[in-house]
C-alpha positions, -999 to 999 in steps of 0.1 A, spaced: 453 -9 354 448 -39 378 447 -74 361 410 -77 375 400 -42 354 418 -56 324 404 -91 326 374 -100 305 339 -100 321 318 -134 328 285 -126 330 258 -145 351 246 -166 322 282 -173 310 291 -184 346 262 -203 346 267 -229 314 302 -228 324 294 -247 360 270 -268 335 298 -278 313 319 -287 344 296 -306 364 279 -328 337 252 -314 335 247 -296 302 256 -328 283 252 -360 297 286 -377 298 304 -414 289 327 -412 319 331 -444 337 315 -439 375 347 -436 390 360 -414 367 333 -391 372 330 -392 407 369 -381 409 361 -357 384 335 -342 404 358 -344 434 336 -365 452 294 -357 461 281 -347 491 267 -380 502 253 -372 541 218 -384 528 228 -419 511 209 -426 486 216 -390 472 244 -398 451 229 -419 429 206 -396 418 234 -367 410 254 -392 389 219 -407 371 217 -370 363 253 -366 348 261 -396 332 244 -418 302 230 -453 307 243 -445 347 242 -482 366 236 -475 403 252 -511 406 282 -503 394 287 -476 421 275 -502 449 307 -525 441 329 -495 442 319 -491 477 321 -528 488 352 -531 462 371 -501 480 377 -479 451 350 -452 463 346 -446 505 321 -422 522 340 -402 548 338 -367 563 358 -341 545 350 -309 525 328 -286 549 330 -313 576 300 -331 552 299 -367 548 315 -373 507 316 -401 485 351 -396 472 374 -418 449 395 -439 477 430 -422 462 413 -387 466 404 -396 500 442 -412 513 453 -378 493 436 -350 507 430 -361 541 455 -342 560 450 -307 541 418 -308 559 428 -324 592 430 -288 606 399 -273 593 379 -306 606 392 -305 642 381 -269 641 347 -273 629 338 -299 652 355 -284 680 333 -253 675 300 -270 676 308 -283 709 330 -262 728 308 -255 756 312 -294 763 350 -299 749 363 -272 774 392 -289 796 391 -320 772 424 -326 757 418 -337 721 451 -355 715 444 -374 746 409 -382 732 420 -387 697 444 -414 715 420 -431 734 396 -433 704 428 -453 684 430 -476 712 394 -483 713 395 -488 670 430 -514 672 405 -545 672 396 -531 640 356 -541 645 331 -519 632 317 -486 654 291 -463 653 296 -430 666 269 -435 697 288 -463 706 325 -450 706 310 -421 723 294 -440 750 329 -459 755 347 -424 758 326 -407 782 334 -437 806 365 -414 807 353 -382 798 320 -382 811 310 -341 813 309 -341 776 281 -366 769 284 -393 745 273 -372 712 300 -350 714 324 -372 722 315 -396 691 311 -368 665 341 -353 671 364 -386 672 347 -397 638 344 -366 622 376 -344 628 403 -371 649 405 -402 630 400 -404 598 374 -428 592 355 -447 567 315 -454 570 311 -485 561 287 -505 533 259 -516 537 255 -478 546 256 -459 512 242 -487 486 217 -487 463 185 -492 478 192 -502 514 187 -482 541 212 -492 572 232 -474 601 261 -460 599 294 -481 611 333 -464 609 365 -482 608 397 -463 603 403 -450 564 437 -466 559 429 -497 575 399 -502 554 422 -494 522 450 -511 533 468 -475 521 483 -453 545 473 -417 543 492 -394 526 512 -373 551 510 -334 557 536 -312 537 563 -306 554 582 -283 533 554 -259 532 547 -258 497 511 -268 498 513 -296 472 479 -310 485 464 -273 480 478 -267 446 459 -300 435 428 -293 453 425 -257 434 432 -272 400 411 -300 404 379 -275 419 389 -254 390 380 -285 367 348 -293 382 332 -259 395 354 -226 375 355 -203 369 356 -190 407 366 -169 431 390 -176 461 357 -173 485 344 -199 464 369 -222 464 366 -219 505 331 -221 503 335 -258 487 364 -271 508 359 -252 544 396 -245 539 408 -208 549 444 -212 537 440 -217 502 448 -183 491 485 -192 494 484 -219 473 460 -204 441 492 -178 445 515 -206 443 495 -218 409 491 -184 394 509 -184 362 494 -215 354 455 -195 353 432 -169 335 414 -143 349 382 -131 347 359 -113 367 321 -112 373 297 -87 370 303 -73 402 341 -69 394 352 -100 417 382 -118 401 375 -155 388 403 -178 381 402 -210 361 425 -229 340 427 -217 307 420 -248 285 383 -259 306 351 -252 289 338 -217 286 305 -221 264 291 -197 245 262 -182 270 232 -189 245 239 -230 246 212 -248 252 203 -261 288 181 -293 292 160 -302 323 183 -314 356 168 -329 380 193 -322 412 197 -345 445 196 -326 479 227 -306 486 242 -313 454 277 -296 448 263 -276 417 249 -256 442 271 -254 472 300 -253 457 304 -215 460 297 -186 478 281 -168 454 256 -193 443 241 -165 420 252 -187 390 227 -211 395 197 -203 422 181 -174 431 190 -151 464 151 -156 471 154 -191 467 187 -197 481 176 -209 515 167 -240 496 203 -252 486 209 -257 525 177 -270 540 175 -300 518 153 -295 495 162 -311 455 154 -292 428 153 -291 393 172 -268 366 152 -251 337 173 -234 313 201 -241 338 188 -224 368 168 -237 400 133 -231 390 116 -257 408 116 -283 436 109 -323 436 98 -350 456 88 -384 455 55 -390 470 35 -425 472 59 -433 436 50 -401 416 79 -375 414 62 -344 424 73 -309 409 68 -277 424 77 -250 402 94 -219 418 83 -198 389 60 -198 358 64 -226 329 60 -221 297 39 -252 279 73 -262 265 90 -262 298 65 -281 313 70 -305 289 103 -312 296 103 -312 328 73 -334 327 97 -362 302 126 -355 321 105 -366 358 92 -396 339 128 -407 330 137 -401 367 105 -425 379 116 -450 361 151 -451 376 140 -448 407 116 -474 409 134 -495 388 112 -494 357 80 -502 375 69 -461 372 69 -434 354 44 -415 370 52 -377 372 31 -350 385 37 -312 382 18 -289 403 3 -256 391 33 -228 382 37 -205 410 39 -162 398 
């Protein structure tokens, strides 16, 4: 018999309370913000203000302040990383798994432009991009971009920009971009400069330290999961090596499907009948696209949703409905029938979010009609 016949079988449900457990979301937690934040591995943070509302979701008596200093105190940066996304990561998590992705970031952001990359040597760009950064003044991408094509001008600025920012140098965007409340443009400086930390270097002995860490630390936060999963969350293809690297340390499981699920064998497995309150999620949250199969948490008929933006709300831990804020009433749209209880929740649980989003001077909460 293969270990994945003999292992012991997580069903949807089970799968399900155990992402809950691991992402803070079927208890509210006491974590400090940066503590949490690390132990999340970072959130995906291309829409600003979104983070907030995935650690006012996780955490008790959460302090949007406090994550504002970590920004402008250096101890949290938003930078491109996992999926070629812009994260808010801890700074040490940032300096420490920069150059495992350095690879899969020059690829992804090669791809998308191609067409207008072709004949442009990237070291040679990535070059002229440090020389332009030495002054150490602030950048946006358009204007780095407009610099480069002064050089490279069959490109176009866009692609020159993106590409430097996103995949070359490893860069930082800058507060006031990313606090509470304040909307403002995006400006890079390079990541170790803005630390005062150098990154950590690639592994030359080819042991894959940096991938090791990155499987036990998604394991923490997202298992159990399959390998597709754990490249589904990083972008990274080569990280089969290093869960094989890591093996003895794991359990197996495997799903109903007979994939093979690792995890470490001391996280949180709750009993599949635990209670799940309301969640209300931010758009793109990491609960969701964490993993390939998604199954554990939204819908295939609703799984378009998870990409396109949209936030949505978890009702006996799955996505059952979606949320907006419209003229300072959060706006439900259920995705399914309520029952009178549900609604309820969902209804105290929208309240609670009003408030913290406008600071106390809301709590208005609307939800529409159940759809089915």
């Amino acid at each position: 018999m293969t270990t994945a016949t003999m292992s012991p079988v997580l069903d949807t449900r089970a799968l399900n309370r155990a992402t809950l457990a691991r992402q803070l979301l079927l208890d509210r937690a006491d974590l400090p913000v940066p503590d949490a934040v690390a132990h999340l591995c970072g959130l995906q943070a291309q829409e600003p203000q979104e983070p907030f509302l995935g650690l006012w979701s996780r955490l008790r008596a959460f302090d949007p302040a406090v994550l504002s200093d970590l920004l402008t105190g250096r101890r949290v940066v938003r930078t491109h990383l996992m999926r070629r996304t812009v994260h808010l990561l801890a700074a040490d998590d940032a300096l420490a798994w920069r150059a495992r992705h350095d690879a899969m970031l020059r690829q992804r952001a090669v791809g998308a432009y191609r067409r207008e990359l072709d004949g442009v040597d990237l070291d040679e760009l990535a070059a002229a991009g440090r020389a332009l950064i030495a002054d150490g003044e602030p950048r946006s991408m358009a204007e780095l971009g407009r610099a480069l094509a002064e050089r490279w001008p069959g490109p176009g600025p866009r692609a020159l920009g993106e590409v430097l920012v996103a995949a070359l140098i490893p860069m930082v965007q800058l507060p006031p971009r990313g606090l509470w409340r304040v909307r403002a443009g995006v400006r890079n400086v390079p990541l170790a400069s803005w630390l005062g930390r150098d990154i950590a270097p690639g592994d030359p002995a080819g042991t894959d330290a940096a991938g090791q860490a990155l499987v036990r630390r998604y394991l923490a936060a997202y298992g159990p999961a399959a390998v597709a999963d754990i490249r589904a969350w990083s972008g990274l293809a080569g990280l089969p090596a290093a869960v094989a690297a890591i093996r003895a340390e794991l359990v197996t499981f495997r799903d109903e499907r007979g994939r093979e699920l690792i995890d470490l064998p001391d996280a949180p497995r709750p009993d599949p009948d635990t209670p799940a309150p309301v969640r209300f999620l931010p758009a793109f949250d990491n609960a969701i696209l964490g993993y390939h199969d998604r199954g554990r948490i939204i819908d295939d008929a609703h799984r378009g949703l998870s990409v396109a933006g949209e936030r949505v709300v978890l009702v006996d831990g799955r996505a059952a409905a979606t949320w907006k804020v419209e003229a300072g009433t959060v706006t439900v749209a259920p995705l399914r029938r309520f029952s009178r209880a549900e609604r309820a929740e969902v209804a105290d649980q929208g309240r609670e979010l009003a408030s913290f989003l406008s600071e106390g001077e809301s709590d208005r909460v609307r939800v529409a009609a159940s759809s089915g």
